[in-house]
C-alpha positions as semicolon CSV with decimal commas, in nm:
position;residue;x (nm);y (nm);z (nm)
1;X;1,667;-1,910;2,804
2;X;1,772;-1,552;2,816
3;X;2,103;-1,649;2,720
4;X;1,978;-1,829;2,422
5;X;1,758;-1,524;2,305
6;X;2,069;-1,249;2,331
7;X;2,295;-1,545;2,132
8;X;1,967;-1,522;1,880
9;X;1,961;-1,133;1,880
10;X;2,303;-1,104;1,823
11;X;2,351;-1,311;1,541
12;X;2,066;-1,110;1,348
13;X;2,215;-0,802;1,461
14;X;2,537;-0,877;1,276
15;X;2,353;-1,052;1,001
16;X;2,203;-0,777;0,961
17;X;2,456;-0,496;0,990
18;X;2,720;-0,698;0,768
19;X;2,430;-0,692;0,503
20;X;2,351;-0,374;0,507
21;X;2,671;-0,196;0,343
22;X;2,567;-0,377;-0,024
23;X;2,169;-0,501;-0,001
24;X;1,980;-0,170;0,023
25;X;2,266;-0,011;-0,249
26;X;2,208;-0,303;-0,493
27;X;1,843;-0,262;-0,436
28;X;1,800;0,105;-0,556
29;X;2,029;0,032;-0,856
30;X;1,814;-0,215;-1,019
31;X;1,486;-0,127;-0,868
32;X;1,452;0,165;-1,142
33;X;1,519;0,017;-1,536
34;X;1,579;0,284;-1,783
35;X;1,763;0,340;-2,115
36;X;2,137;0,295;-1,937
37;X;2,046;-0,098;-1,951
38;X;2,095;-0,056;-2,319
39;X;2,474;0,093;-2,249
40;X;2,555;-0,236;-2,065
41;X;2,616;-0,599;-2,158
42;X;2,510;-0,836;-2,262
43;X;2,225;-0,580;-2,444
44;X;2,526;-0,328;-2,571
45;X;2,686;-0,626;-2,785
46;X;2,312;-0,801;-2,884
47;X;2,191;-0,479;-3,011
48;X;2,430;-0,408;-3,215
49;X;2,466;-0,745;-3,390
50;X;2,347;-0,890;-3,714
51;X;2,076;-1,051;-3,569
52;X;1,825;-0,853;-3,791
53;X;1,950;-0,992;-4,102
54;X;1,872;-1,333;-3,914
55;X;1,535;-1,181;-3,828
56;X;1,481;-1,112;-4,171
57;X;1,558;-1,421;-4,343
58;X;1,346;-1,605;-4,096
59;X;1,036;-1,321;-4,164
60;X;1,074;-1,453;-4,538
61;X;1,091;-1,740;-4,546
62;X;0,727;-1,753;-4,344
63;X;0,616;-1,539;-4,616
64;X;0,751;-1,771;-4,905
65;X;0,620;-2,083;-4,711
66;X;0,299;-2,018;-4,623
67;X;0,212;-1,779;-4,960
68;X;0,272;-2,124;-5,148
69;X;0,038;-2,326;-4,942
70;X;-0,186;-1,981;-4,954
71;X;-0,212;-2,065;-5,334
72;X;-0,226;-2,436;-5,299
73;X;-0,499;-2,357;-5,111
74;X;-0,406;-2,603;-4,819
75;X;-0,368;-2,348;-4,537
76;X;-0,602;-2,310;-4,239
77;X;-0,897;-2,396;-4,525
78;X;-0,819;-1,996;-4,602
79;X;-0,955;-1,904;-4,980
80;X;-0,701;-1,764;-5,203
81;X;-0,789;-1,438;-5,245
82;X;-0,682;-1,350;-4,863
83;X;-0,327;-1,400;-4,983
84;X;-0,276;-1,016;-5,026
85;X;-0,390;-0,912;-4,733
86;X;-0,128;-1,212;-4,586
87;X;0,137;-1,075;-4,701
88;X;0,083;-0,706;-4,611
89;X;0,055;-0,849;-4,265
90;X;0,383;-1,009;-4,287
91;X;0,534;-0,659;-4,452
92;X;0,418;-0,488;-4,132
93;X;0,520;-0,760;-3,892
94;X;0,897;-0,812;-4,043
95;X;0,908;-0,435;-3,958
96;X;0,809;-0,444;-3,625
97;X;1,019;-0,696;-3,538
98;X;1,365;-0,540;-3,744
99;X;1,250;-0,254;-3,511
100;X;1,152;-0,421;-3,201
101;X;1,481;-0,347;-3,018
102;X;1,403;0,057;-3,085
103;X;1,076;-0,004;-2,965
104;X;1,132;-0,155;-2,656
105;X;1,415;0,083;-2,612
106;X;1,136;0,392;-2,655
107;X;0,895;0,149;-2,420
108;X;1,180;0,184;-2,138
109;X;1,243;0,514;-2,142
110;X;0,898;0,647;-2,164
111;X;0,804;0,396;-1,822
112;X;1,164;0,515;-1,653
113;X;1,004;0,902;-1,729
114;X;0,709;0,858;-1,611
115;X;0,889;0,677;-1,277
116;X;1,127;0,983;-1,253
117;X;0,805;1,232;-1,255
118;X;0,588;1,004;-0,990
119;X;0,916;0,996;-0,757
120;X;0,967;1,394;-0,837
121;X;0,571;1,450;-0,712
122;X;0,586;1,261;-0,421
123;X;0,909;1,369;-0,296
124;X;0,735;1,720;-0,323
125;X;0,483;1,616;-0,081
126;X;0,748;1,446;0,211
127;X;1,053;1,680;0,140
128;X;1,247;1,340;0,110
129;X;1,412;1,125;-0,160
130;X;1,193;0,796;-0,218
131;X;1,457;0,490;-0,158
132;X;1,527;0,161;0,036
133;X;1,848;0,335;0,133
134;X;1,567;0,482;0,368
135;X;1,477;0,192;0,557
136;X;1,826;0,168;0,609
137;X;1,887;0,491;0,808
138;X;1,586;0,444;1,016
139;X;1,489;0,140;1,145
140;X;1,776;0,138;1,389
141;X;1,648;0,453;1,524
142;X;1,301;0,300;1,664
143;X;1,376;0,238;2,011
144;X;1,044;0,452;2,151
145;X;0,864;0,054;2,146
146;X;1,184;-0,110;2,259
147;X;1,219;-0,123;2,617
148;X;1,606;-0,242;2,793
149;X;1,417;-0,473;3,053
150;X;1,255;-0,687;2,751
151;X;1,384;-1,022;2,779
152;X;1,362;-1,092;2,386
153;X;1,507;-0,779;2,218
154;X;1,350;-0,604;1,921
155;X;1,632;-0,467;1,809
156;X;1,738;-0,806;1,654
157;X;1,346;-0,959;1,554
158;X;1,306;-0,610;1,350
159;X;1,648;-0,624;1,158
160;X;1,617;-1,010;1,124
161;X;1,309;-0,956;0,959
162;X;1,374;-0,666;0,728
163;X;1,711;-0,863;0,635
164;X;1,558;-1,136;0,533
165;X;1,261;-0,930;0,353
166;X;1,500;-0,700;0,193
167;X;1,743;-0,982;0,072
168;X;1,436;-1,145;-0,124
169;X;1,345;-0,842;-0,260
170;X;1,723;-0,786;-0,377
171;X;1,684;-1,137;-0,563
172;X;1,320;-1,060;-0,676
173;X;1,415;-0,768;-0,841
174;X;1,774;-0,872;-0,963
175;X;1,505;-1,172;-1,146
176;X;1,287;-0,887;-1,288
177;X;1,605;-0,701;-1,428
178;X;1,693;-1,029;-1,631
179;X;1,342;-1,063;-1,692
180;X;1,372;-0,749;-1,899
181;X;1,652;-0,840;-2,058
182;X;1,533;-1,100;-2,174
183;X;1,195;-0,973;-2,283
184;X;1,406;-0,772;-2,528
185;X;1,640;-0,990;-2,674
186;X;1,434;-1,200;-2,793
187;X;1,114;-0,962;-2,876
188;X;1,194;-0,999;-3,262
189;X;1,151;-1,331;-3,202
190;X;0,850;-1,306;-3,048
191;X;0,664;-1,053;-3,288
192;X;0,736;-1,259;-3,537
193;X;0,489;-1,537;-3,368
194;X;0,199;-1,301;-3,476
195;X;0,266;-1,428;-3,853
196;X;0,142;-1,789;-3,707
197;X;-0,250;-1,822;-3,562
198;X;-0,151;-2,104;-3,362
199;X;0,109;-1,858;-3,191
200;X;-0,020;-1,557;-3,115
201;X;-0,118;-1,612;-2,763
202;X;0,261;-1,658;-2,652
203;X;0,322;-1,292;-2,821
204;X;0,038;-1,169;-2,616
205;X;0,203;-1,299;-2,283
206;X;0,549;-1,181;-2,380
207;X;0,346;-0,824;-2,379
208;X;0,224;-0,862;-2,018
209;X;0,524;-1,031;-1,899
210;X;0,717;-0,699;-2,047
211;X;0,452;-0,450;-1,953
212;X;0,422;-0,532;-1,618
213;X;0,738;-0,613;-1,510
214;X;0,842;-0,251;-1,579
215;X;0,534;-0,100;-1,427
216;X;0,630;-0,314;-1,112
217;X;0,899;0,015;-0,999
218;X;0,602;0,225;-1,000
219;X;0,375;0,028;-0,784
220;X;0,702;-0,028;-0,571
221;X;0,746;0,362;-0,530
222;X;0,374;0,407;-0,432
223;X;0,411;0,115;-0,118
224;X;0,819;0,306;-0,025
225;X;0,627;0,629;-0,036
226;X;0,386;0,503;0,284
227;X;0,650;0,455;0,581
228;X;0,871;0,759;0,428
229;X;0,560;0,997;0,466
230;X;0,502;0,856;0,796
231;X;0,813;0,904;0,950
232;X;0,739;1,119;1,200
233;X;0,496;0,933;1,414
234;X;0,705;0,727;1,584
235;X;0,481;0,532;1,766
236;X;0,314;0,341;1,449
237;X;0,616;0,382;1,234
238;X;0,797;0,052;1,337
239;X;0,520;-0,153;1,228
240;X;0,453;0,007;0,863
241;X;0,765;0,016;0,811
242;X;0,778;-0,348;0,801
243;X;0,464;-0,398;0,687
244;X;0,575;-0,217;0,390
245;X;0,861;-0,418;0,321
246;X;0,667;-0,719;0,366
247;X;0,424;-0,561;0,093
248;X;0,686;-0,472;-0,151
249;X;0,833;-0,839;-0,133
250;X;0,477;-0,972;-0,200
251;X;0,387;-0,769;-0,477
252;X;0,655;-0,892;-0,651
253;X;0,656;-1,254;-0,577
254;X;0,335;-1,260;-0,734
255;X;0,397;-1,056;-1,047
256;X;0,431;-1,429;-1,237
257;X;0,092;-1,562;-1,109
258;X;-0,130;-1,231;-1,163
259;X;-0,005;-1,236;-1,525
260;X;-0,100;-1,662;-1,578
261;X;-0,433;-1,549;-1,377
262;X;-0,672;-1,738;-1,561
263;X;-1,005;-1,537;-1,574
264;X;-1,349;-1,716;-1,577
């Protein structure tokens, strides 16, 4: 049996250590989204293509379509007379959406300044840079709990199960940075939906999906902040510091089902 359980701590061990070098670097590349996004592909080519003069023909015709069954009277049982007010809806939608790249764009970079200046206030507090890079250069030096004559190691439970926590959070987030991307490629798409009743509600869950998927870094920073400004005591520190991760990886596994909550 004890020869079974050093075979099992070994293998996480070098799981774990072979991991390391590229996981927790990866991780605190894309765990922050700002305007630099917009500098790579495939945004850098998509933002600067002619897609707004496709965006625009499809915003007209709309107009031309439904003003004509606005006058025929044969639209959503919708008298006449609202056919003004229509259109001017449709002026102020089509330039949304021809500007909905530049908005998004200003979205980003007000969320990734508001990030900076919540890391930059609690860093203050810890004299420490908030990142997973952190978990990185710590855990292995918990051995206060860990005692030589244990016949299962912790050394290779705790790294197996940060590895695995910190490798779903790598693919978690890596999802949320396409998320994103996505979110804006097709947002003049999507404000365009607001021209059609029928529609609306998917605009209104592109919003959320958008919305929160950036505030997710924030929310992430507040939970990496808790083991970092507990680092010190030593004897509790092994536990939130995977408790932590753990919390981190379920707060954003469930990003998708808090926004499709469906409220009574």
């Amino acid at each position: 049996m004890d020869e079974y359980v050093k075979n099992l701590n070994e293998v996480l061990n070098r799981l774990s250590i072979s991991l390391r070098s590229t996981v927790y670097d990866l991780i605190d590349k894309i765990a922050t989204i700002d305007n630099t996004m917009f500098e790579k592909e495939p945004l850098k080519t998509i933002c600067s293509t002619n897609l707004i003069f496709i965006v625009l023909t499809i915003i007209w015709a709309i107009i031309i379509a439904i003003s004509f069954k606005y006058v025929l009277n044969l639209y959503s049982n919708l008298a006449i007379n609202r056919i003004y007010f229509y259109i001017l809806k449709c002026v102020i939608v089509g330039i949304i959406s021809l500007n909905s790249y530049s908005i998004c764009k200003e979205i980003i970079s007000f969320n990734a300044d508001f990030t900076k200046l919540l890391e930059l206030s609690l860093e203050e507090t810890i004299d420490s840079k908030i990142e997973y890079k952190f978990i990185d250069d710590n855990i292995d030096s918990i051995n206060d709990l860990i005692s030589s004559k244990d016949k299962l190691s912790l050394n290779g439970v705790k790294d197996g199960i940060v590895c695995f926590y910190m490798i779903s959070l790598l693919i978690l987030l890596s999802l949320r940075y396409v998320i994103v991307i996505s979110c804006i490629i097709i947002s003049p798409i999507m404000c365009i939906l607001l021209l059609v009743p029928k529609l609306n509600n998917y605009f209104y869950t592109y919003i959320k999906v958008f919305i929160y998927n950036l505030l997710l870094q924030n929310i992430n920073i507040f939970i990496l902040y808790i083991p970092i400004s507990s680092k010190n005591e030593k004897s509790i520190f092994l536990p939130i510091i995977i408790g932590s991760v753990i919390l981190i990886y379920n707060v954003n596994k469930k990003a998708g089902s808090i926004i499709y909550e469906k409220k009574d």
